[in-house]
MARDO-476594 format. One record per residue (C-alpha): residue number from 0; residue in one letter; x, y, z. Coordinates in nm, 4 decimals. Layout:
residues N
(NUM, 'A', (X, Y, Z)),
...
//
This chain:
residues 172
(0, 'X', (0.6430, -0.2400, 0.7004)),
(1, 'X', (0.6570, -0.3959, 1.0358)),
(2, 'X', (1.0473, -0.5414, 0.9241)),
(3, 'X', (1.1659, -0.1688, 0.8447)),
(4, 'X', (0.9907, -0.0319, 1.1616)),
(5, 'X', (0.9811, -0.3084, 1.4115)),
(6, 'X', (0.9037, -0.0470, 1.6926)),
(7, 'X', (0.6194, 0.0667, 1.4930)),
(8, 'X', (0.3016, 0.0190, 1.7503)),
(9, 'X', (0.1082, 0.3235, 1.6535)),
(10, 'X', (0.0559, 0.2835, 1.2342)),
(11, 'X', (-0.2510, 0.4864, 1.0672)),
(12, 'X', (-0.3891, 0.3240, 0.7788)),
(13, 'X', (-0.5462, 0.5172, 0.4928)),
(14, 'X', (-0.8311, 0.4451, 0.3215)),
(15, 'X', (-1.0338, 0.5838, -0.0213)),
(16, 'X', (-1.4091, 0.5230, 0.1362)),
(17, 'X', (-1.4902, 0.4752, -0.2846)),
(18, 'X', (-1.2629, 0.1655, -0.3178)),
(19, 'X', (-1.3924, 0.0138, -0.0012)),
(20, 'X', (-1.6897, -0.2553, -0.0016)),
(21, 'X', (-1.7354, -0.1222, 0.3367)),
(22, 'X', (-1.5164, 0.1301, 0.5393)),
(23, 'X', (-1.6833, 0.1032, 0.9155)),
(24, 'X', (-1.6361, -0.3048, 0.8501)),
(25, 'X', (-1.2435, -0.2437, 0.6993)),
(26, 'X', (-1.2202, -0.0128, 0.9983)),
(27, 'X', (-1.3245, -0.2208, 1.2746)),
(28, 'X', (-1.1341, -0.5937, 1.0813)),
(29, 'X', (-0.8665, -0.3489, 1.1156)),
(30, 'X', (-0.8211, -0.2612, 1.4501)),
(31, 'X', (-0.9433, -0.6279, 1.5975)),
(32, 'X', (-0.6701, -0.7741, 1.4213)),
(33, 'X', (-0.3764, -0.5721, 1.4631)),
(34, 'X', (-0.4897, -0.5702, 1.8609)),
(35, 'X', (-0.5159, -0.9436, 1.8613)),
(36, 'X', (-0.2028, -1.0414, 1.6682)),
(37, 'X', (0.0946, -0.7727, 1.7898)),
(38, 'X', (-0.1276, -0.5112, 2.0449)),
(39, 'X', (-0.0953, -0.2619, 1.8025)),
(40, 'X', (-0.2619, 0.0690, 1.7942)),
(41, 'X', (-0.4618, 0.1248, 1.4798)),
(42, 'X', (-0.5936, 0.4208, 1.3051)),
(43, 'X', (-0.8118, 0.4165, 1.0062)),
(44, 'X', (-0.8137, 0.7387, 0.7994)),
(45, 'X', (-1.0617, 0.8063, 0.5143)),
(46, 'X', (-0.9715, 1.0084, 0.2279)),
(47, 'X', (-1.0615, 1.0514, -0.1539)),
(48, 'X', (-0.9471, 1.3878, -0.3068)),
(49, 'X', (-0.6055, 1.5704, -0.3227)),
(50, 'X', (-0.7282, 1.8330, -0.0131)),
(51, 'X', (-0.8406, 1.5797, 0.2173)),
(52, 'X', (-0.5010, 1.3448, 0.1931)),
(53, 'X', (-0.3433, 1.7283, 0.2825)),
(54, 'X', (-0.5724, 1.6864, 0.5672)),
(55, 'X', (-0.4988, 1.3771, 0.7012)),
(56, 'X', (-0.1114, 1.4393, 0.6436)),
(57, 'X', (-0.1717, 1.7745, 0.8400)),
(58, 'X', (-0.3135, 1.6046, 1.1538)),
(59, 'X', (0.0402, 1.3993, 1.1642)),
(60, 'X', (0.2255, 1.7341, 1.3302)),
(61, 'X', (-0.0261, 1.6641, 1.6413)),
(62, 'X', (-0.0592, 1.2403, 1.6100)),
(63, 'X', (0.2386, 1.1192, 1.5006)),
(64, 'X', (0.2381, 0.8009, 1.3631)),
(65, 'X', (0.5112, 0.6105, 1.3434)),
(66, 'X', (0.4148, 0.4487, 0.9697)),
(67, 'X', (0.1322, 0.4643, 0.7556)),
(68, 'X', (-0.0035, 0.1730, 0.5491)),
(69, 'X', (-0.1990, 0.2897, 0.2385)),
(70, 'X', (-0.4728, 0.0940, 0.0893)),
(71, 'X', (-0.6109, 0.0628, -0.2303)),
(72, 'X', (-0.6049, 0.3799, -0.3839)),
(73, 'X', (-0.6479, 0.5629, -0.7549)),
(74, 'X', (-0.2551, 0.6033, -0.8606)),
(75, 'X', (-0.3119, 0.9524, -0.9807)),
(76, 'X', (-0.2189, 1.0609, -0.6003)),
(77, 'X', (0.1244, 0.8536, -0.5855)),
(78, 'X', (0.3352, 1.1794, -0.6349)),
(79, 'X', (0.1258, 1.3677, -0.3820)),
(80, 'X', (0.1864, 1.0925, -0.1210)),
(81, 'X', (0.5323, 1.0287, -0.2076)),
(82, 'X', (0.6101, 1.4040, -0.0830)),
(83, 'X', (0.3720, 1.4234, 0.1912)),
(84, 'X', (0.4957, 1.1159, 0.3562)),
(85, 'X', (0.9131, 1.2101, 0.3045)),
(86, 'X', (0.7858, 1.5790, 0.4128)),
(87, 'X', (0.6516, 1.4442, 0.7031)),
(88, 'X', (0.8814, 1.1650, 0.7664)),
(89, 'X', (0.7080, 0.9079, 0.8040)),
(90, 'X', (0.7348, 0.5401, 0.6418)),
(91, 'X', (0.4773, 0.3837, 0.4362)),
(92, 'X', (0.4137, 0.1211, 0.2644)),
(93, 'X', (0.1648, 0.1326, -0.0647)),
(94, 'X', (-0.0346, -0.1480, -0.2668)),
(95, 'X', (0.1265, -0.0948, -0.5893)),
(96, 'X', (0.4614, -0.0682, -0.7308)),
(97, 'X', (0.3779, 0.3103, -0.8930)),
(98, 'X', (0.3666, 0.4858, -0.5724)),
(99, 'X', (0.7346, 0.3492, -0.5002)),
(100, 'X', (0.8207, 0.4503, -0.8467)),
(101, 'X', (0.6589, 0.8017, -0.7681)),
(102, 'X', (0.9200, 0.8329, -0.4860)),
(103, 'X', (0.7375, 0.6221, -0.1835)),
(104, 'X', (0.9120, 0.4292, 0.0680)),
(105, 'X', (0.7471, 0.0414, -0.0150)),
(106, 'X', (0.4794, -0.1052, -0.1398)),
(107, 'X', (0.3454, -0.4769, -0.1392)),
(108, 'X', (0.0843, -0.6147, -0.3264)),
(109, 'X', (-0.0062, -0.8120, -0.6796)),
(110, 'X', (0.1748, -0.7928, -0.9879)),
(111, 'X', (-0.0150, -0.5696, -1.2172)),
(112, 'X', (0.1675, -0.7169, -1.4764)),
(113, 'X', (0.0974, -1.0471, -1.3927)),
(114, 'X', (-0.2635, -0.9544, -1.3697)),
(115, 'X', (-0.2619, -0.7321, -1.6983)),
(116, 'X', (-0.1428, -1.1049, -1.8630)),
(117, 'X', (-0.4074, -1.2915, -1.6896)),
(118, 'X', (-0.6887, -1.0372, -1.7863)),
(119, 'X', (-0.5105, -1.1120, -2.1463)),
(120, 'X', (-0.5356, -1.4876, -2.1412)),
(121, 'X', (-0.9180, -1.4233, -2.0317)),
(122, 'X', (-0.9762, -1.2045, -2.3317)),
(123, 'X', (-0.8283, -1.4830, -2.5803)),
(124, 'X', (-1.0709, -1.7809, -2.4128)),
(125, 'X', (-1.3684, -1.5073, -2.4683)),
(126, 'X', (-1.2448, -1.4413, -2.8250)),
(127, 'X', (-1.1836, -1.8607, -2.9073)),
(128, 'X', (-1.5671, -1.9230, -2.7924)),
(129, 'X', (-1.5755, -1.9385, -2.4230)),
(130, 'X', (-1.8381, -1.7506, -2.2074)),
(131, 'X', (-1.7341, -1.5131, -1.9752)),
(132, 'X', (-1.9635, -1.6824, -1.7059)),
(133, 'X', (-1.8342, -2.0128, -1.7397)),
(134, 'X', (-1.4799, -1.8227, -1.7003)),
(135, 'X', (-1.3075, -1.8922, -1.3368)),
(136, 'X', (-1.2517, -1.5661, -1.1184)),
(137, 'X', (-0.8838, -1.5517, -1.1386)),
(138, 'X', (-0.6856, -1.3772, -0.8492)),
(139, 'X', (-0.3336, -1.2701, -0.8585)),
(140, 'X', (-0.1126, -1.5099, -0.7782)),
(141, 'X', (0.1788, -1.3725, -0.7955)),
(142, 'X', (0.2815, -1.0303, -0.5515)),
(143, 'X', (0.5651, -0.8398, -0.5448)),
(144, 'X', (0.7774, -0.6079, -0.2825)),
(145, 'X', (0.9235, -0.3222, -0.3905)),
(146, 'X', (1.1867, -0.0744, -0.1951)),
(147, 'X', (1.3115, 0.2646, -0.2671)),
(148, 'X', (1.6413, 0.2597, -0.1320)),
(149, 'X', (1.6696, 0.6656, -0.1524)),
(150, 'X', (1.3572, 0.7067, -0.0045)),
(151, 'X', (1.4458, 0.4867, 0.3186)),
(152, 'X', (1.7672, 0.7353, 0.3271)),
(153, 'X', (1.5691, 1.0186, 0.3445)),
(154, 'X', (1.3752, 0.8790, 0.5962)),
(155, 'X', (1.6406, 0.8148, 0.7891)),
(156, 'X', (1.5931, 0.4108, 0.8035)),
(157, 'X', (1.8075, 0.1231, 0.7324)),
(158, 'X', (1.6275, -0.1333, 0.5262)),
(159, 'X', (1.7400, -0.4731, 0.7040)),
(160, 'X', (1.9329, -0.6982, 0.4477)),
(161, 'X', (1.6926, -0.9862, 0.4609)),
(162, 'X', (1.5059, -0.7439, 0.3399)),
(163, 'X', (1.6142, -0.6917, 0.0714)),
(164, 'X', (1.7061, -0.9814, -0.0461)),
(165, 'X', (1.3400, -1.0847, -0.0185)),
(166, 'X', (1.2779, -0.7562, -0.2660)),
(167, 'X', (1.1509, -0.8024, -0.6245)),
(168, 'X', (1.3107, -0.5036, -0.7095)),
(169, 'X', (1.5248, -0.2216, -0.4952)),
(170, 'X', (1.5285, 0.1179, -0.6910)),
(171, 'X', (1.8659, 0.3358, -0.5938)),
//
């Protein structure tokens, strides 16, 4: 996100409180980090159902962000996010490759493919005699950045060619 929108100082992040282990920690992590690294301005935004990510995208028209970073969230909202965020014009990057499908700007984050295999491989050591607690914890390994081209038009923005060429995949 920051190599699309290097001006980018003042970037909300948004948050479903249910998929955090803890959103005050997340929150504060958060905003130490990005202070201590680039002297960013962070803000962390809680949300969970459809009418309070209308919320949140409502209270952009008075604090405008200049991007929004999306954590972990239930895919079932991709589409509304897609078109709030292009409504709103405002670039944002997502953890999985469905919200950029949906019509989202970017997203980086693990391969659920590569993860779907792995949970697969698991399944056959279970099934040949293995016990699941003497399993390893496997975590991805493998991550992926994906850019919709026609979003970052709409947007307005030029995605930089390194870029792309760093891009798993760019969808036109």
């Amino acid at each position: 996100l920051r190599e699309l929108v290097p001006a980018a100082t003042r970037i909300s992040v948004l948050v479903d409180p249910a998929n955090a282990t803890d959103p005050a920690s997340t929150r504060r992590e958060l905003e130490a980090a990005a202070a201590r690294t680039r002297g960013l301005q962070i803000k962390v935004l809680n949300a969970s159902t459809a009418r309070e990510i209308d919320a949140v995208f409502a209270t952009f028209e008075r604090e405008r962000p200049e991007a929004l970073l999306v954590g972990p969230f239930s895919t079932d909202r991709r589409v509304q996010m897609a078109l709030l965020a292009v409504l709103h014009r405002i670039p944002v990057a997502y953890p999985w490759r469905d919200f950029v499908e949906a019509g989202g700007l970017m997203s980086y984050g693990p391969s659920l493919r590569d993860s779907y295999r792995q949970a697969g491989v698991q399944v056959g050591r279970i099934l040949k005699g293995e016990k699941p607690a003497d399993l390893p914890v496997v975590q991805s390994s493998k991550y992926e950045l994906i850019i919709n081209a026609s979003t970052a038009r709409m947007l307005g923005l030029t995605v930089p060619p390194a870029l792309l060429a760093l891009a798993d995949e760019v969808i036109e």
